[in-house]
Structures are given as C-alpha cells and as structure tokens.
C-alpha positions as CSV (number, residue, x, y, z in Angstrom):
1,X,0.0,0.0,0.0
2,X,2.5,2.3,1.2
3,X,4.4,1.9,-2.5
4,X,1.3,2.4,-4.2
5,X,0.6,5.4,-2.7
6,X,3.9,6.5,-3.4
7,X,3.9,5.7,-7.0
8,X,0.2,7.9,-7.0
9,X,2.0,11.0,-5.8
10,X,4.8,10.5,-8.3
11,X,2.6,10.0,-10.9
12,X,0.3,12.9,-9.8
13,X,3.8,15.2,-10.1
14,X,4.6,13.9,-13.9
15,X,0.9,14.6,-15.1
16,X,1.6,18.2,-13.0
17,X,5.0,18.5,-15.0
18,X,3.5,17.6,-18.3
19,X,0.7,20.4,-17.9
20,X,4.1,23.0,-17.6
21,X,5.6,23.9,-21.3
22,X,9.2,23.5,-20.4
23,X,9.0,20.7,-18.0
24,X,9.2,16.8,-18.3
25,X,7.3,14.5,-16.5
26,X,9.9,12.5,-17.3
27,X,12.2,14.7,-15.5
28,X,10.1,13.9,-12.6
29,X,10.2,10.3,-13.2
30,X,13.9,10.1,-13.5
31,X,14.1,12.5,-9.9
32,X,11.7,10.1,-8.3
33,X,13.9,6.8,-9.2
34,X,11.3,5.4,-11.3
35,X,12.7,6.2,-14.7
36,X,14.2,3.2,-16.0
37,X,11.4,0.6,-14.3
38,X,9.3,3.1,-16.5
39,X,10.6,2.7,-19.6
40,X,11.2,-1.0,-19.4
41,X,7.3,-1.1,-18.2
42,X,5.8,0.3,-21.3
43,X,8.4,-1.8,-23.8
44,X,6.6,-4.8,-22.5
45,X,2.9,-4.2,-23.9
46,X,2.9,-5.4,-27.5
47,X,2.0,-8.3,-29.2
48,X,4.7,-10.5,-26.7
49,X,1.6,-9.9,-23.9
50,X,-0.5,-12.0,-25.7
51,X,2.0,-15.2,-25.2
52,X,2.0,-14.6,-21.4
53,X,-1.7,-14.1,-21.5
54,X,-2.1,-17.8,-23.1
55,X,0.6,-19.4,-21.1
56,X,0.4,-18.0,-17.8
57,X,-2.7,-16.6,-17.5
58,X,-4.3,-13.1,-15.6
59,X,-1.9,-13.3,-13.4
60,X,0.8,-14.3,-15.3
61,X,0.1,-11.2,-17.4
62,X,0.0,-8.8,-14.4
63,X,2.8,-9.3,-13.6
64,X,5.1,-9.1,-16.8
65,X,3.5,-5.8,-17.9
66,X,4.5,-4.4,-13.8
67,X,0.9,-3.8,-13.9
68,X,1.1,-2.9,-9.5
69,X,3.5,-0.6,-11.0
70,X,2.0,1.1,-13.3
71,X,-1.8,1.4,-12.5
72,X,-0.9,3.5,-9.4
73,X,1.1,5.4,-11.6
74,X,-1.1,6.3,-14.5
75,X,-4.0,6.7,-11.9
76,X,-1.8,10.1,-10.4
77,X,-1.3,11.1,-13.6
78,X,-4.7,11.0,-14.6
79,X,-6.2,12.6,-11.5
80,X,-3.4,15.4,-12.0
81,X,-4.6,15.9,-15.4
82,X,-8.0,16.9,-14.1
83,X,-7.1,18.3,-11.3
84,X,-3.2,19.7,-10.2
85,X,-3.1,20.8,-13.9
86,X,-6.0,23.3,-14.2
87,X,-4.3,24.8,-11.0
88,X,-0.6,24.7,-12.2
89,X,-2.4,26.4,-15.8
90,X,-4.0,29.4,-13.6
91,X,-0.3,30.3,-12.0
92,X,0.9,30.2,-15.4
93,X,-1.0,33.0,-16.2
94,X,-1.5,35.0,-13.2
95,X,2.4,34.2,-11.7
96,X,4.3,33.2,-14.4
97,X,7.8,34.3,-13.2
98,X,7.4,32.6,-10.2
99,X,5.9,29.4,-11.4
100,X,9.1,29.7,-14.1
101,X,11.6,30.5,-11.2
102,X,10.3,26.9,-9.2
103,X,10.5,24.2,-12.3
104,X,13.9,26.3,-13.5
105,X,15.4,25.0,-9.9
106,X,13.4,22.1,-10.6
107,X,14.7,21.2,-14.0
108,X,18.5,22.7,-13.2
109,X,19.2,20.3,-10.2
110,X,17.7,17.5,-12.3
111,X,20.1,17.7,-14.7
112,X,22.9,17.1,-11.8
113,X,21.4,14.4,-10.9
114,X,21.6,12.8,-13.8
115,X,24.9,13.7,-14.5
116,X,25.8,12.4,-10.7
117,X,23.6,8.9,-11.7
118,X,26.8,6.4,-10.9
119,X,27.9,5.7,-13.9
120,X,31.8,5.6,-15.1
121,X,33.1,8.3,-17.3
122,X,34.1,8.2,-20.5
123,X,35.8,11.1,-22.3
124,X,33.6,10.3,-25.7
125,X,30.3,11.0,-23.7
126,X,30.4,14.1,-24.3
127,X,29.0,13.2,-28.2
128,X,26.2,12.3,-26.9
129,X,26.0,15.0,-24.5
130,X,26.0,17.7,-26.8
131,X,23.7,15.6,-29.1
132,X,21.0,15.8,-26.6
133,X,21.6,19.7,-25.7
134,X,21.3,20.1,-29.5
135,X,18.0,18.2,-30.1
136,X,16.9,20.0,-27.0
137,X,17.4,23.4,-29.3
138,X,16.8,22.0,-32.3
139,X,13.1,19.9,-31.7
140,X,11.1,23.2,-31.4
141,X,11.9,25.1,-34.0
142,X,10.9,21.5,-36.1
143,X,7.4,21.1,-34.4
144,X,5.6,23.6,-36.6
145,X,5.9,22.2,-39.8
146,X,3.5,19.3,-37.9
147,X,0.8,21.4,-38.5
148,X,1.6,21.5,-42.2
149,X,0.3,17.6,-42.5
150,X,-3.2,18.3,-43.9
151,X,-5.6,16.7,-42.5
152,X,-6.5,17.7,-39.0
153,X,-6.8,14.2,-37.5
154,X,-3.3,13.1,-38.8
155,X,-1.9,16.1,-37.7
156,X,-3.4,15.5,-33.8
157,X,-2.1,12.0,-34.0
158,X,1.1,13.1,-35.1
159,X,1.3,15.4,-32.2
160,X,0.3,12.9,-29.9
161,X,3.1,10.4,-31.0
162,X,5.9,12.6,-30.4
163,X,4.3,14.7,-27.1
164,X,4.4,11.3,-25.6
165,X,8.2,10.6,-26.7
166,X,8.9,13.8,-25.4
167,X,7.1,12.8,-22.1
168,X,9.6,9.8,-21.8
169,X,12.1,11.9,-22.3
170,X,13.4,14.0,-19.1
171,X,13.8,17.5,-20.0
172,X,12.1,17.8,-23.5
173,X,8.4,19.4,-22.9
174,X,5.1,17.6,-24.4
175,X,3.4,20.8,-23.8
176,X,5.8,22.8,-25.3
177,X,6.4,20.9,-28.1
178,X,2.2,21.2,-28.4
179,X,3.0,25.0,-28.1
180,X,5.2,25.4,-30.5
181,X,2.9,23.1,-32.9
182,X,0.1,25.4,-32.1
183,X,-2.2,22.8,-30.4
184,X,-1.3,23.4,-27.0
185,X,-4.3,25.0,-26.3
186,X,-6.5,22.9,-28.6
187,X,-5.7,20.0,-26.8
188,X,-5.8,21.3,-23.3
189,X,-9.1,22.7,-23.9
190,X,-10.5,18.7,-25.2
191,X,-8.8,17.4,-22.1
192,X,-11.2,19.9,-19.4
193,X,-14.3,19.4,-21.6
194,X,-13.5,15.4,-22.6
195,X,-13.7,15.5,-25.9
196,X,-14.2,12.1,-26.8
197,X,-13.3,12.7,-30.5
198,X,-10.4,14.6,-30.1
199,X,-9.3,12.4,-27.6
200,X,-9.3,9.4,-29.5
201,X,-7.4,10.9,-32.3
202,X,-4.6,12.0,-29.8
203,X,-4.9,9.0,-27.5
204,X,-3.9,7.1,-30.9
205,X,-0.9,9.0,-31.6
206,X,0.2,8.4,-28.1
207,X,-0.4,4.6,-28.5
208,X,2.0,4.5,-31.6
209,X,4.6,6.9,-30.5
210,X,4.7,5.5,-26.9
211,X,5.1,1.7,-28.5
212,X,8.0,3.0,-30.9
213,X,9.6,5.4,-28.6
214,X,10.0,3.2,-25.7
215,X,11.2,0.2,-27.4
216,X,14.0,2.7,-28.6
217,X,14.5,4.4,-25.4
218,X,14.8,0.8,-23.6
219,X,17.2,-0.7,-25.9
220,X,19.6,2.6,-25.6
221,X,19.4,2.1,-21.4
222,X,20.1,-1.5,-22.2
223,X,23.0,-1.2,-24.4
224,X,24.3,2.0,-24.0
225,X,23.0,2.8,-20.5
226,X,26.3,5.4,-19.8
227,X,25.7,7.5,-22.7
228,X,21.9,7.5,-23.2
229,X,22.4,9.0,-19.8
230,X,24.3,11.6,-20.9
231,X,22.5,12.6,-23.6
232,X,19.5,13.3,-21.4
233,X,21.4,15.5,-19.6
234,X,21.9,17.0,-22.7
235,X,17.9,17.2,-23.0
236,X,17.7,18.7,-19.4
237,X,19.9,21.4,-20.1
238,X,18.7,22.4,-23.3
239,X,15.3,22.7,-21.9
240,X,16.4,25.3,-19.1
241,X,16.5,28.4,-21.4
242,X,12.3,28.1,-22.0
243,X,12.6,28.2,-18.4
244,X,14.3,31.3,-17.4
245,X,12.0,33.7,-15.6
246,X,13.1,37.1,-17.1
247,X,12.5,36.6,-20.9
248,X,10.6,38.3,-23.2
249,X,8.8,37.3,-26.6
250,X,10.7,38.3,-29.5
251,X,9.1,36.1,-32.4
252,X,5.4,34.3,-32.4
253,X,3.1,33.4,-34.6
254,X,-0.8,32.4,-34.9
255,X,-1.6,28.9,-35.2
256,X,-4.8,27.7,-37.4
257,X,-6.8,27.5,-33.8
258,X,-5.5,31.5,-33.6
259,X,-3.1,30.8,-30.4
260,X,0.3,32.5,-30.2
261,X,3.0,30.1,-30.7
262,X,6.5,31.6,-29.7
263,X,9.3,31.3,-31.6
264,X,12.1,33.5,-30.3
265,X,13.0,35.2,-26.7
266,X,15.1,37.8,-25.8
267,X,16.9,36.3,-22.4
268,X,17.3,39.4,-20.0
269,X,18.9,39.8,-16.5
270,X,16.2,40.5,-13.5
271,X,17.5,44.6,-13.8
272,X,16.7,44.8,-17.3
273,X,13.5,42.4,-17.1
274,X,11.7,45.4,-15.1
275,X,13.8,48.1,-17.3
276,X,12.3,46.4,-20.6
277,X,8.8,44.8,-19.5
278,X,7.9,47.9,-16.9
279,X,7.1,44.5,-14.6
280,X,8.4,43.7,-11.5
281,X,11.1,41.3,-12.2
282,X,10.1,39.6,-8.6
283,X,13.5,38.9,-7.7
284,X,13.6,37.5,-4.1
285,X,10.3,35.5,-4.7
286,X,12.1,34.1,-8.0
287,X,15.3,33.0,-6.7
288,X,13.5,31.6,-3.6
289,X,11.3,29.1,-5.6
290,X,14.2,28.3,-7.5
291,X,15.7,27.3,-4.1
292,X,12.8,25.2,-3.6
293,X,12.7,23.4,-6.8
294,X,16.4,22.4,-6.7
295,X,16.0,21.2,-2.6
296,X,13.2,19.1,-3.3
297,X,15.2,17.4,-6.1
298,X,18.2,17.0,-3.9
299,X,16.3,15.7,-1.2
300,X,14.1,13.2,-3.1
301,X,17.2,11.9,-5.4
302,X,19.1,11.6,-1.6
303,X,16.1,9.4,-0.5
304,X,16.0,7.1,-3.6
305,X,19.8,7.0,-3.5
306,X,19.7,6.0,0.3
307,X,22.6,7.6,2.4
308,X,25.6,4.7,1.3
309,X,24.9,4.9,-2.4
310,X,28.3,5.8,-4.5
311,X,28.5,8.4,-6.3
312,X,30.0,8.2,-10.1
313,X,33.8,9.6,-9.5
C-alpha cells in the first residue's frame, strides 16, 4: 500500500509537469527513481503480452506488464490531469515568473542528478551529451511544420506520437512541443471538456509513439545505459532556457486555432526584465522558488539513493 501510494504522488507530479511547457514528466520520473522501471514497463505491452496471457494466465500477465507498478502510476497522472493541472495552468498566467523561477530550480538540479547517476566516465560521452543539448534546441523550431500535414486528424495524431516521446524523455516538454505546434491549447481545452473525438485521435498518436519510442529508449538504457544518460542530460539542459523567468517574446506566430505560438525570446537579466517589461522582475520571490525546486530534487534523489549509495567519480 505504502508503494502504491507512493507511485500515486509521483505519478500525480509527472501529469503536473507535463501540464508545464518547459518541463518533463519525465524529469520527474527520473528524480523520483522510477525512470528506468518506467521505460522498461511500457516496452513490455505489445503483441509478446499475448503469449504470457495464453501461457500463464491473468496473473501471469499482471505481472510481466509491472501492472502494480503502473496502474498506481497512470492513476496520479490522470487525477493530475484533471485536477493539479487546471491549477498549475491558472499560476501560469497570473504568476508566471514565479511558477518559471520553481521548475527552472526544478529542472537545473535534475540535470545534476543525472549527470551524478553512478555511472563511469568516459571522455567520448560528451558526443552524446551535446547531441542531446542540440536536439533540445533544435526539436522546437521542427514542431511547426507538424501542422503542415493536412488533415486535421493526422496532424493531432502526429502530435500525440511525439508529445508522448517527449514525455519519456526527461527535459524535453510535451506541452511545449504542443506550443510550439500550435495545439497546446487545442488540446488542453479537449482534455477539461472530454472531448471524446479529439481524444481518440490523440490517444492514438500516443499509443504509436509511446510503442515505438520506448522500445528505442529501452534498448539505448540497455545497451548504451552510460551515454543514453548523458544525452539526457543534454535534454535537461537544453530545456532550461524556456525556463528562465526574465524573458521576453521576441518572435510568435498564430496557429490555425489563432493561439500565439513563440518562436524567439530575448533572455534578460532580472534589472533589465523590469527596465524592458515595466514589470516587477520579482527577484527575491524568483530565486527563492528556485531554491525550492532544486531542494526538493536533492532531497528526493538523496532518499532514492539511500545515504551509502556511490557516487560516479
């Protein structure tokens, strides 16, 4: 019980993540020690299930999809979605700065831990390292040609395959990749009034993109575990600059549902954020939540770790 619980809040903080364009709730999956188990969880549904099913049985087939695993943990991410994730979409707008100033902590320290995951050096992981920090950059300026694909329904399962990729990936955004495709708000808006069509049509694209993806991601961690590590910390730290607090919009443009998609910032210091923006640039609020986010990363990677865990050298 007490694990299952456990698993709830964690899930309940990725679907609160995932609601955030800039954060990961795979960031918070790989914080909470639950990453890996994760990804090697959702390689295991596919056609392979059936067997077990036939051989073993229900039970048999509980327990090679980790289904005591992962039913807790889909369950906090649901009741997140309808739930945490209206409230962490109201601070967005009416605190935005400080909201940005607690998942830039958030994401930051992440990133060390993931460097710090024990794991022995190699002078060539930095290849993959920069590969990841240059998908990070590169990934959103790619998302909206998506909503070049025509039809309406390919182009909402399309955007459903690769939110969830980036959803198993920590430090690349679903949501902002939905921003920067324009559908952010499209699909936000079917997920508080359960659009059952629309829903479908993106609940597909996960399917697909979350069978694909993982398999990927779980044969990397298998056979490659050192730098697939490394290249997410790549991800994480590309990520950070959508982050920053004290930014301001230099490029958009209107998607077909008429929201603003961003495509540049200018990246300002708190001084010239209240020079520029004639806003308060909040600075002792700010670097307090940023504080925050990096302590309870710290502390929650220091719990999983247990105090006589190594650390990589």
């Amino acid at each position: 019980m007490k694990r299952h619980l456990g698993l709830l809040l964690k899930g309940a903080g990725m679907g609160a993540a995932d609601a955030v364009p800039g954060v990961s709730g795979g960031t918070i999956a790989f914080v909470t020690g639950i990453y890996e188990e994760l990804i090697h969880t959702i390689e295991r549904f596919g056609p392979e299930a059936f067997g077990v099913w036939r051989r073993q049985g229900l039970a048999g087939l509980v327990e090679y999809l980790n289904l005591r695993f992962l039913v807790p943990l889909l369950a906090g991410i649901a009741i997140s979605l309808v739930s945490v994730a209206h409230l962490v979409v109201w601070l967005m707008e009416v605190q935005p700065l400080l909201l940005d100033g607690l998942f830039f902590g958030l994401v930051a320290a992440s990133a060390l831990v993931v460097w710090r995951h024990p794991v022995e050096w190699r002078w060539w992981y930095l290849m993959p390292l920069v590969l990841g920090l240059l998908l990070a950059q590169w990934l959103p300026d790619l998302m909206p040609w998506v909503s070049q694909l025509g039809s309406t329904h390919l182009v909402l399962a399309t955007a459903g395959a690769i939110a969830i990729s980036a959803l198993l990936l920590p430090g690349v955004s679903g949501s902002f990749l939905l921003l920067t495709m324009g559908l952010y708000g499209t699909v936000m808006e079917g997920v508080r009034s359960f659009d059952l069509g629309l829903l479908a049509v993106f609940g597909g694209g996960c399917l697909v993109g979350l069978f694909v993806f993982s398999r990927l991601l779980s044969w990397l961690l298998r056979h490659c575990h050192g730098a697939t590590l490394q290249m997410l910390v790549g991800f994480i730290v590309g990520s950070l600059p959508t982050l920053w607090p004290w930014r301001q919009l230099a490029s958009y443009q209107i998607g077909e549902d008429g929201q603003m998609i961003p495509l540049d910032y200018h990246y300002l210091t708190p001084g010239d954020f209240g020079v520029v923006t004639g806003d308060s640039a909040q600075l002792p609020a700010v670097l307090a939540l940023m504080l925050v986010g990096a302590g309870l990363v710290l502390c929650v990677d220091r719990l999983n770790r247990g105090p006589d865990t190594p650390q990589a050298g």
